[in-house]
C-alpha positions as CSV (number, residue, x, y, z in Angstrom):
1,X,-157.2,-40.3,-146.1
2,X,-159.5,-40.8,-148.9
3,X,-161.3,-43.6,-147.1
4,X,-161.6,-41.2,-144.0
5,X,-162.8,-38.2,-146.1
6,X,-165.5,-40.7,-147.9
7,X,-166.6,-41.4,-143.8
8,X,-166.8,-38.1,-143.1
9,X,-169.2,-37.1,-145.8
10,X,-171.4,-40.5,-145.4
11,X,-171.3,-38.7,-141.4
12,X,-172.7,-35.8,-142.3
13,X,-174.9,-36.8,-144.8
14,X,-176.3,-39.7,-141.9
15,X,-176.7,-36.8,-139.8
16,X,-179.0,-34.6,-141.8
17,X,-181.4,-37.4,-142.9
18,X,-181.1,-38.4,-138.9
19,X,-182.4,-34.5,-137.8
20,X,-184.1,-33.8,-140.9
21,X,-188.1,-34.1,-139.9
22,X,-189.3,-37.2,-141.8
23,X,-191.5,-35.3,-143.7
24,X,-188.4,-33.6,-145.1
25,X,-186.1,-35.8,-145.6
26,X,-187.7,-38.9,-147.3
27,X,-188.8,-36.2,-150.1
28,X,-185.5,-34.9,-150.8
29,X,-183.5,-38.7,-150.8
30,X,-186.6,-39.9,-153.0
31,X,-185.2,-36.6,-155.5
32,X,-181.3,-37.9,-154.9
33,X,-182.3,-41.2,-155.8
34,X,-184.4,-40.4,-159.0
35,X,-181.4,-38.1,-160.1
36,X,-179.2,-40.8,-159.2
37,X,-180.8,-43.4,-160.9
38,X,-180.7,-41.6,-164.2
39,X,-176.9,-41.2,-164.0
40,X,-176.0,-43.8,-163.4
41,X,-176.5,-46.1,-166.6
42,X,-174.5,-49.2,-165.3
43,X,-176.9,-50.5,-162.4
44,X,-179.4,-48.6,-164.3
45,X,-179.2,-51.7,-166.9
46,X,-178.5,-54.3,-164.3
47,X,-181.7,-53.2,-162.4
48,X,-183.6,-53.6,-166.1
49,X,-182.3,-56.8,-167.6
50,X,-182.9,-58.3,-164.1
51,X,-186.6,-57.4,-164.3
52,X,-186.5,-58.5,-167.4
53,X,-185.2,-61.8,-166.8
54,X,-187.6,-62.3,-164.2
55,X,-191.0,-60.9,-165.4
56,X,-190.0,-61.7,-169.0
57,X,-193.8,-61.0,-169.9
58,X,-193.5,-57.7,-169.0
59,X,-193.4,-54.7,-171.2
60,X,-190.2,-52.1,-171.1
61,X,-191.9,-49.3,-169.2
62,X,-193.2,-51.8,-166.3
63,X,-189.6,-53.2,-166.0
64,X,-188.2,-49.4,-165.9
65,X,-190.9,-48.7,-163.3
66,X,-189.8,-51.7,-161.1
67,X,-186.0,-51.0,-161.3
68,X,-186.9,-47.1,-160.5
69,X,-188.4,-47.6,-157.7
70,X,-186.0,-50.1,-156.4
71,X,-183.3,-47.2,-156.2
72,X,-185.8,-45.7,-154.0
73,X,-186.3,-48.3,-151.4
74,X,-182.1,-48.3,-151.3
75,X,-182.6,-45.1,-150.5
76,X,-185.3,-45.9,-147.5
77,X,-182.9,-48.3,-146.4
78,X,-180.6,-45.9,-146.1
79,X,-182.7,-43.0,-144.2
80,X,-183.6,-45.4,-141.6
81,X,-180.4,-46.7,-140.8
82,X,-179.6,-43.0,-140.3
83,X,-182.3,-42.8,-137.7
84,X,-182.0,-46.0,-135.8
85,X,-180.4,-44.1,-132.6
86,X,-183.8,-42.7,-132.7
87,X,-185.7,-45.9,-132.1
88,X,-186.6,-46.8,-128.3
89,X,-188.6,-49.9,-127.3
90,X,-191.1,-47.5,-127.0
91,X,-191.5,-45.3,-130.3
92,X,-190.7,-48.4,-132.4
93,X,-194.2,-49.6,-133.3
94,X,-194.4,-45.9,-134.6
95,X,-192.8,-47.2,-137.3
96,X,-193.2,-50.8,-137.6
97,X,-195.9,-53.0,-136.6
98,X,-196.4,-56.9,-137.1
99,X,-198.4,-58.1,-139.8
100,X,-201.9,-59.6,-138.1
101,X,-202.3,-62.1,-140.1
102,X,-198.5,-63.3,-141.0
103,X,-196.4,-61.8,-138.3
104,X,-195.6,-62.0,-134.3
105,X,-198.0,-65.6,-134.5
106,X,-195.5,-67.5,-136.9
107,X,-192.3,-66.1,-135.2
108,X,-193.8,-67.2,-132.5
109,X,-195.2,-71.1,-133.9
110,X,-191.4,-71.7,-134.5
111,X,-189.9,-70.3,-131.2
112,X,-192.6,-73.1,-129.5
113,X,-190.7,-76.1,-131.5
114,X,-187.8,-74.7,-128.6
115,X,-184.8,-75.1,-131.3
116,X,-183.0,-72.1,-132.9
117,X,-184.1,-70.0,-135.8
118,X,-182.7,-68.9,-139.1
119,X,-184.0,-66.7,-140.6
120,X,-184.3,-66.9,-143.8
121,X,-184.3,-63.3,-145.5
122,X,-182.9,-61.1,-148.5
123,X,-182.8,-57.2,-149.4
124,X,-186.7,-56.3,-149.5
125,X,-187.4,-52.8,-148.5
126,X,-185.4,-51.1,-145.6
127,X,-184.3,-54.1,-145.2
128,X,-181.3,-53.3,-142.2
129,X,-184.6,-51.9,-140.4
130,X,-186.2,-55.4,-140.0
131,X,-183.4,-56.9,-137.5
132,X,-183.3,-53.5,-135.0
133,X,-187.2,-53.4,-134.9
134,X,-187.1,-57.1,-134.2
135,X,-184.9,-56.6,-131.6
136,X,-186.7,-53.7,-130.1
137,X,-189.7,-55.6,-129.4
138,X,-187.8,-58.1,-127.8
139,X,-186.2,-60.6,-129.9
140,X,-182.8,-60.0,-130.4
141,X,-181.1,-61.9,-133.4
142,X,-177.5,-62.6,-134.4
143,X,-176.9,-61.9,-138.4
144,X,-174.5,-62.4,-141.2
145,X,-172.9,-59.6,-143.3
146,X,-170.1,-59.0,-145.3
147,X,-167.5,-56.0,-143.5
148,X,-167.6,-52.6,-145.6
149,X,-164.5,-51.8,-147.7
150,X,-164.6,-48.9,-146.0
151,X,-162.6,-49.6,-142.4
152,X,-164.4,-46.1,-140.9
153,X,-167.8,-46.9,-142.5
154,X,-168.0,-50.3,-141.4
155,X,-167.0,-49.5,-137.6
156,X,-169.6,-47.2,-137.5
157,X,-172.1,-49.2,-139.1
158,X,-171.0,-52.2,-136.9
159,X,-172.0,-50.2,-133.7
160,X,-175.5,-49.1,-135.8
161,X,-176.3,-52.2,-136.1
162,X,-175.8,-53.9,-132.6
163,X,-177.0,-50.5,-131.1
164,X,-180.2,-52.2,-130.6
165,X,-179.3,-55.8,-129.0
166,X,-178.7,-57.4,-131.9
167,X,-175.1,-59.2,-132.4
168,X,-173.0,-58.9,-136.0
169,X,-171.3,-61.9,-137.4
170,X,-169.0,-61.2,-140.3
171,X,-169.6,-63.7,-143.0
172,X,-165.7,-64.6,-143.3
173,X,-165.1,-67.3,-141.0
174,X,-168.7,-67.6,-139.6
175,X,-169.3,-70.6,-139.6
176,X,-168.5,-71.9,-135.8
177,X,-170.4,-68.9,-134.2
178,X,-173.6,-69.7,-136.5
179,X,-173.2,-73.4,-135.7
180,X,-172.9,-72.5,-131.9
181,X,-175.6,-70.2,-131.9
182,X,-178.5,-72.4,-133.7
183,X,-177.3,-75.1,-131.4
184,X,-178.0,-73.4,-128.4
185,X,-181.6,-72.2,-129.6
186,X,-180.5,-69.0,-131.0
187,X,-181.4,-66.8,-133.4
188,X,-179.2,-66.3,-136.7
189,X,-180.6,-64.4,-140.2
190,X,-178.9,-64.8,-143.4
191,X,-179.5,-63.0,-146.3
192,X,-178.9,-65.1,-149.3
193,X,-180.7,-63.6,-152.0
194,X,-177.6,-62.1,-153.5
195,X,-175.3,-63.9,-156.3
196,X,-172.1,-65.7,-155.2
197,X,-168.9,-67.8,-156.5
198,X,-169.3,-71.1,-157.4
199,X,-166.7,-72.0,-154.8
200,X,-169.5,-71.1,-151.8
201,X,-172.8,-71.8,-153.8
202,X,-174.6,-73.9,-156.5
203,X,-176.8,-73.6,-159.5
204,X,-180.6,-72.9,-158.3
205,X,-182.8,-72.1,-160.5
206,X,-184.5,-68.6,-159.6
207,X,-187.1,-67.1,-161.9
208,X,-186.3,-70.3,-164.0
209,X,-182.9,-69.0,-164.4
210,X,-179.9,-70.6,-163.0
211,X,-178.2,-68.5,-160.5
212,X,-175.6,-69.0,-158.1
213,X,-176.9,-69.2,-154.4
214,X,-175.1,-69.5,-151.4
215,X,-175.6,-73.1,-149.9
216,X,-174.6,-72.5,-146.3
217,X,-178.2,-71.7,-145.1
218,X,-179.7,-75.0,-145.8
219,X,-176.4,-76.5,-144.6
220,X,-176.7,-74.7,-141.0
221,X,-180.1,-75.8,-140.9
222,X,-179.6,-79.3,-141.5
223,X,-177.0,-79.6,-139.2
224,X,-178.4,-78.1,-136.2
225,X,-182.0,-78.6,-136.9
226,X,-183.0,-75.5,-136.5
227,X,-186.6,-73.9,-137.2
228,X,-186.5,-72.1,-140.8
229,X,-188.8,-68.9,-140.7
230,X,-188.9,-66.8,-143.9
231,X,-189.3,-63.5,-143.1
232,X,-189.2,-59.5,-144.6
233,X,-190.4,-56.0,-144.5
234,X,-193.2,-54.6,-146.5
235,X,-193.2,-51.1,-147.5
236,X,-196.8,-49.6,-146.6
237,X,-198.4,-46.2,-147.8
238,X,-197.7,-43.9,-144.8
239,X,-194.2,-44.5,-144.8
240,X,-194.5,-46.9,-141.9
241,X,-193.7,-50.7,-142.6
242,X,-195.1,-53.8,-141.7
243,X,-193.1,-57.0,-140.6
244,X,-194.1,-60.2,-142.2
245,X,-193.3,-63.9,-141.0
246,X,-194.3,-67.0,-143.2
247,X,-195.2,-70.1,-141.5
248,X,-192.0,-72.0,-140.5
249,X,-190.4,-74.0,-143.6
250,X,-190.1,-77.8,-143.2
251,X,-186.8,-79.2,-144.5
252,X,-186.5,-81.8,-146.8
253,X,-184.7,-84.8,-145.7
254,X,-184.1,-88.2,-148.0
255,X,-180.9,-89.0,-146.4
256,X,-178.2,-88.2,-148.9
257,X,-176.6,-84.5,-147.5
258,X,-175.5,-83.3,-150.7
259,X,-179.3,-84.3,-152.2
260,X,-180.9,-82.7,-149.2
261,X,-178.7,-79.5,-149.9
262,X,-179.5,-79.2,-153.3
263,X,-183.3,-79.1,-152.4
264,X,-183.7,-77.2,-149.8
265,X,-181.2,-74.2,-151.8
266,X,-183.9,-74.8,-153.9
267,X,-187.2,-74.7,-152.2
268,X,-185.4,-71.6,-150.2
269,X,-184.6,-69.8,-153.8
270,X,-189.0,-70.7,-154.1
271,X,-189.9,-69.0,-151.1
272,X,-187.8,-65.7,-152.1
273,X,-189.2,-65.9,-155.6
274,X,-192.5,-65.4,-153.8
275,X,-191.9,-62.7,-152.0
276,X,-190.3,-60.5,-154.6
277,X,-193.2,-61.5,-156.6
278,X,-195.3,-60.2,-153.7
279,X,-193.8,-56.7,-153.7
280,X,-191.5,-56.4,-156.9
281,X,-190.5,-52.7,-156.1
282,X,-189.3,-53.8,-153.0
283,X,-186.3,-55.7,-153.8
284,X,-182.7,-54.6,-154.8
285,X,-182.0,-55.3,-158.4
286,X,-179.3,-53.4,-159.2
287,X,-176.9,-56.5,-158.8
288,X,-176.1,-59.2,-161.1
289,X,-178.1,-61.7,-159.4
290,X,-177.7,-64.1,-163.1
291,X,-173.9,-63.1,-163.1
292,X,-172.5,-66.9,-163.2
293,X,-174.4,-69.4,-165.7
294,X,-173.5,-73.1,-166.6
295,X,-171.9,-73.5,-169.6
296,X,-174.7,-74.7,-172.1
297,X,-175.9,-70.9,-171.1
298,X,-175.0,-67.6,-172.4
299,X,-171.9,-66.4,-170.0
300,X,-172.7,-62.4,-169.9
301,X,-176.8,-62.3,-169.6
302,X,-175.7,-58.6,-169.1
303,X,-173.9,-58.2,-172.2
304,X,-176.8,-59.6,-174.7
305,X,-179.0,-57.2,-176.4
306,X,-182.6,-57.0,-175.8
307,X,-183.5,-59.3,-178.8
308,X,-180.8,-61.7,-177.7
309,X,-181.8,-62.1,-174.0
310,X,-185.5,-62.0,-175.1
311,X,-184.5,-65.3,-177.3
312,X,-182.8,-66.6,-174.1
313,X,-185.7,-66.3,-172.1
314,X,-188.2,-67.6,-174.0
315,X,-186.3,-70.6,-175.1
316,X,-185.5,-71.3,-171.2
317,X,-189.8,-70.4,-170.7
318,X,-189.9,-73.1,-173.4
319,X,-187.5,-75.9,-171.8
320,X,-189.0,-75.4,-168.4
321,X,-192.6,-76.3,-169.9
322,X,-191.7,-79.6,-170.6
């Protein structure tokens, strides 16, 4: 019952933003979110010591800025995946256009090389928008996620989300229909920009930290051969967004699999780096994306005060310089 009343509210809530005009609606989620982000002091200080840990240089305001306005793309994410029903092959570019200059050509370079594509992806900006407008103007996908807690929630979401052509895989036991569907010169994005158990991941350094990342991406790649094509959604200034594709990534090959693994977690880590560095405000950090560290490191980055994690950082700044 208390999962079904929790649907019911998301329902409603879904179905004002959905008939809300725009011009309405994004105003009065950007308010929910700014009240929201001051109550809530727990990812509040995730968001921050994140930030911190990756723009270490910065001073405290920036990194409050950052994480502020990170709550506010959740909540962009969250408005359009209210109003995807809305979204026709025909009102679609509306909304979201290809970048000219790193867009529809690079998607387009690696569908040439006739294999399959993974995407390689993370939470950047409405970030559930950039499959369904994909799809829309005619390139379908099949994508990894991780079911909602919520039974009522996810169900709903599931049909959101393959509303537009677009096929779900849940991450649990994934692995046969991902293999299957690269191998066959399908389509499959993975978001792997989030922080996972050592039992599924390895230590890759991002930011010059070391942070657990998932190492199933470069494995499906180098199993199937499939094209690697980094791709996101940038935010632009009339609430309209712009898709971006970088040139298809080359993997690295020497022979050994678990070497080969290793690298390319790491060269894929690179290329995510860079885009967050691209459009900071854009990417969810109000996760513990540094929650796992080898031992020689401190065990709780989130627990240090600021002096402590500043030592930690700029001893790490130091070690990486040599």
């Amino acid at each position: 019952m208390k999962s079904y009343s929790i649907f019911l509210v998301a329902r409603f809530i879904i179905a004002l933003l959905r008939y809300l005009p725009r011009s309405v609606a994004a105003p009065m989620l950007d308010a929910l979110v700014a009240m929201v982000y001051r109550c809530d002091g727990f990812h509040r200080h995730i968001a921050r010591v994140n930030v911190k840990i990756a723009f270490p240089e910065l001073p405290s305001h920036e990194c409050d800025r950052i994480a502020r306005r990170s709550f506010q793309c959740v909540g962009r994410n969250l408005l359009e995946i209210s109003r995807l029903p809305l979204l026709t092959k025909d009102n679609v570019s509306s909304l979201v256009e290809y970048d000219s200059d790193a867009g529809l050509n690079n998607y387009e370079e690696a569908r040439s090389r006739g294999k399959g594509i993974l995407y390689l992806t993370g939470h950047f900006s409405a970030w559930e928008l950039l499959p369904a407008a994909h799809a829309l103007y005619g390139h379908p996908l099949d994508f990894v996620t991780r079911p909602l807690d919520n039974v009522f929630l996810e169900r709903y979401l599931f049909r959101l989300r393959q509303s537009t052509g677009n096929r779900v895989i849940y991450k649990k036991d994934s692995a046969r229909r991902i293999l299957l569907s690269l191998k066959s010169g399908g389509s499959v994005g993975i978001l792997m920009d989030q922080n996972t158990g050592t039992f599924d991941g390895i230590f890759s350094e991002f930011f010059g930290i070391p942070a657990t990342t998932i190492t199933s991406a470069a494995l499906f790649a180098l199993r199937t051969d499939a094209t690697v094509l980094p791709g996101y959604l940038t935010p632009m200034k009339d609430n309209r967004y712009r898709i971006k594709f970088l040139p298809p990534h080359d993997l690295i090959r020497t022979g050994d699999m678990e070497q080969d693994i290793r690298l390319n977690v790491k060269a894929f880590n690179e290329i995510l780096e860079k885009i967050i560095r691209e459009q900071p405000e854009s990417w969810l950090w109000g996760h513990k994306r540094w929650k796992y560290q080898p031992p020689e490191n401190p065990q709780n980055l989130y627990s240090l005060s600021a002096d402590e994690l500043d030592a930690f950082l700029a001893a790490r700044q130091k070690r990486n310089m040599k």
